[in-house]
C-alpha atoms as one frame of an Amber mdcrd trajectory, in Angstrom:
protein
  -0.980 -16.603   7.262   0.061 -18.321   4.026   2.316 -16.059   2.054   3.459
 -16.759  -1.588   4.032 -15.125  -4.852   1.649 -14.535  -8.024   1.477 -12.668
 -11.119   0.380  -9.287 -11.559  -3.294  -9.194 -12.360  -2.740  -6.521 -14.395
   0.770  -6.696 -16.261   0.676 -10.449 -15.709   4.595 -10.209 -16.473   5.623
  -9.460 -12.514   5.145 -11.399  -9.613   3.703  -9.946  -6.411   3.892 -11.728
  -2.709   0.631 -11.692  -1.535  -1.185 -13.666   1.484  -4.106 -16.006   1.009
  -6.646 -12.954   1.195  -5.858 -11.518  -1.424  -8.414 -11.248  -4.548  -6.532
  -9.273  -7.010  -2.523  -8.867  -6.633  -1.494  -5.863  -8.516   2.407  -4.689
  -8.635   3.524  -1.533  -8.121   4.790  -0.640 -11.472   1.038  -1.049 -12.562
  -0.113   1.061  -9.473   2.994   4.116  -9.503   0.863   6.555 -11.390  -2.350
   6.164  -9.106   0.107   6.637  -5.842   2.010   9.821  -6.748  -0.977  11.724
  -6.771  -0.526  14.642  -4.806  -2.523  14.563  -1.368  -3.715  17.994   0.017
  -4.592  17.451   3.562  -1.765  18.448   5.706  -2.298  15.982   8.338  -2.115
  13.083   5.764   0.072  14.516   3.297   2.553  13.537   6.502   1.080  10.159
   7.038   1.252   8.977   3.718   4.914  10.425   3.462   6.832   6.990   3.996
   9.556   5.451   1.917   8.656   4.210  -1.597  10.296   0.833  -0.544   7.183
   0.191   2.108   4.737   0.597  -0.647   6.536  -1.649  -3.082   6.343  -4.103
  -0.359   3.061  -3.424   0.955  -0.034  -3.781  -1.094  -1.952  -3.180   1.799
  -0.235   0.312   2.111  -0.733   1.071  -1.200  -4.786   0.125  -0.992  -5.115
   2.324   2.460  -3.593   5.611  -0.155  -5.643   4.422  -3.035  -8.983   4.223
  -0.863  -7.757   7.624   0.266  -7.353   8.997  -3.360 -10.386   7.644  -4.337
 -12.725   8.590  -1.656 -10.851  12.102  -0.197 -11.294  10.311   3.869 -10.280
   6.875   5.915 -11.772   5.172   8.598 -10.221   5.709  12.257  -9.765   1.914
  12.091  -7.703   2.404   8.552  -5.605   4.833   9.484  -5.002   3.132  12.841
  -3.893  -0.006  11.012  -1.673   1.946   8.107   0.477   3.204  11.219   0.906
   0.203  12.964   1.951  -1.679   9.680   4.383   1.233   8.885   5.791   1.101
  12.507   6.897  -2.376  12.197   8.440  -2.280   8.392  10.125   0.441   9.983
  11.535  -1.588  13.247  11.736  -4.484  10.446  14.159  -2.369   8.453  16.490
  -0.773  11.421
């Protein structure tokens, strides 16, 4: 997959590395107040408790906590995918 960097779609002053499916790059600066809403579901309270260094690389982490922000529930297949992708930034970074 074709990776490369663009400008925020929002800001338009930072640049975000996104792959060639992606519609609308957003940074994280423009996205920090959405995220640190407080989740209340025990179970993914823990899930979504990763380091803020795997969201500001990931925008497809920070879409899988947005989609569960906005909606209050995930797919099986979502959250299946958000662990695998943290799994391997995590082997990645060790």
């Amino acid at each position: 997959m074709v990776k490369y960097k663009q400008r925020c779609f929002v800001c338009k002053k930072n640049m975000v590395l996104v792959t060639s499916r992606t519609r609308f790059p957003i940074c994280y600066d423009c996205q920090k107040n959405d995220l640190h809403v407080e989740v209340k579901n025990k179970k993914m309270k823990k899930m979504f408790d990763i380091p803020e260094e795997f969201y500001k690389e990931s925008l497809f982490l920070r879409s899988i906590k947005l989609n569960y922000i906005r909606f209050g529930k995930l797919s099986a297949k979502q959250i299946e995918w958000f662990k695998k992708i943290v799994d391997e930034m995590k082997k990645t970074k060790s």
